[in-house]
C-alpha positions, 0 to 999 in steps of 0.5 A: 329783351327790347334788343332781341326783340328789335332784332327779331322783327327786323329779321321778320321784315327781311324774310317777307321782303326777300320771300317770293319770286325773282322778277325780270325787269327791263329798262325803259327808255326814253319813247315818242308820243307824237306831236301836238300843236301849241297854239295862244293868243291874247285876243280875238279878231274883232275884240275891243280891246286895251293895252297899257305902256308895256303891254302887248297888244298883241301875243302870239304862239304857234309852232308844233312840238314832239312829246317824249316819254321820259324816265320819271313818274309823279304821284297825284297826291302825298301818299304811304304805301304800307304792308305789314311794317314796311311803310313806302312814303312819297311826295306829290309831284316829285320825280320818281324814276323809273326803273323799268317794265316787269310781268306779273301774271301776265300783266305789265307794270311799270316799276318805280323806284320809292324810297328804296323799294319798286312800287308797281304801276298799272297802266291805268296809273293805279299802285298794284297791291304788290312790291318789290325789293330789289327783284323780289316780289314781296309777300306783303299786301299794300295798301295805298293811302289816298286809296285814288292816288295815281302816277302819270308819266311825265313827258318833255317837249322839242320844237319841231322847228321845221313845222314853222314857227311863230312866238312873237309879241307888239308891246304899247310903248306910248305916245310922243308928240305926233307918233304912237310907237310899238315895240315888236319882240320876236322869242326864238325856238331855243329859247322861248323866253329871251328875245331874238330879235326886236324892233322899234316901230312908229306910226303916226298918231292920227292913223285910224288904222295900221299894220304891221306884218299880218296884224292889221289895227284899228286904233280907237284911242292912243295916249301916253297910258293906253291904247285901245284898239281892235285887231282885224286881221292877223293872218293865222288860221286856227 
């Protein structure tokens, strides 16, 4: 009896999923955004301020980048989507791919693939009350737990290299004798985290002020731990 009954919901569960209408979906691809400007530093002009052996003194970004709509979602939360005795669970954060755009009474959903099944997305990122299997809209009526659960888009950026470009830092490298050295590192646009280019620099130790390139010191107080300085100019416009 158990047998036949396993068999009878599972043959239930395939008629509501196979039951509705076909669904058109069409490929996304990937879409540009725009471009932003990323800009940090770790100061301010005019600012007091410390910097121990192998810190920077000063640590700049500025370049501009070109945002990319890609392929995957991510959800908001851990989350279950359920109708009847179909139970769609997912992972906070984790890539989902996307498999296209469909219209449902004159609405565009984005569909995502989850486990198995197209969750449909609305364009305020909220679950629709609606799947599919496959390409058929199932009859079924979800509900989505957490009830605020949302997808985002996830994008990817490129550096727009030829909008000019900065990534560099001036790390305290100590004092030695009559001298207070620097140690410039410059990051390339292919790789922002290794170096592309460095350089040792020395000053001597009783300068009240120095510069190097745009970046112009104030020294304070130079020893073999720290520096204490105030940046008073660096060239950059904000």
């Amino acid at each position: 009896m158990n047998k036949r009954l396993g068999l009878l919901v599972i043959a239930l569960i395939q008629l509501l999923a196979l039951s509705g209408c076909m669904q058109q979906v069409i490929p996304s691809s990937t879409s540009y955004l725009g471009s932003e400007r990323v800009f940090n530093k770790n100061y301010e002009v005019g600012q007091k301020l410390e910097a121990y052996v192998g810190q920077p003194l000063v640590k700049v970004k500025d370049y501009q980048v070109k945002r990319y709509k890609t392929k995957y979602m991510r959800a908001s939360h851990n989350f279950v989507i359920s109708g009847g005795l179909i139970s769609i669970r997912g992972i906070k954060n984790k890539k989902y791919l996307v498999r296209g755009e469909t219209v449902i009474n004159g609405k565009t959903y984005t569909v995502v693939n989850v486990s198995g099944y197209g969750v449909l997305i609305k364009r305020n990122g909220q679950v629709h009350n609606k799947a599919l299997n496959g390409q058929i809209v199932m009859l079924l009526r979800f509900k989505t737990t957490p009830t605020n659960l949302s997808f985002e888009p996830i994008s990817t950026k490129k550096i727009k290299t030829g909008a000019g470009y900065l990534n560099y830092e001036l790390i305290y490298s100590g004092r030695a004798g009559g001298s207070i050295t620097l140690l410039y590192r410059e990051y390339s646009s292919a790789d922002l985290a290794r170096p592309a280019f460095y350089q040792n620099l020395v000053y001597e130790s009783d300068q009240k002020q120095i510069r190097f390139k745009d970046n112009i010191f104030s020294i304070h107080e130079a020893t073999n731990e720290k520096i204490v300085y105030t940046v008073i100019s660096d060239g950059l416009s904000k």
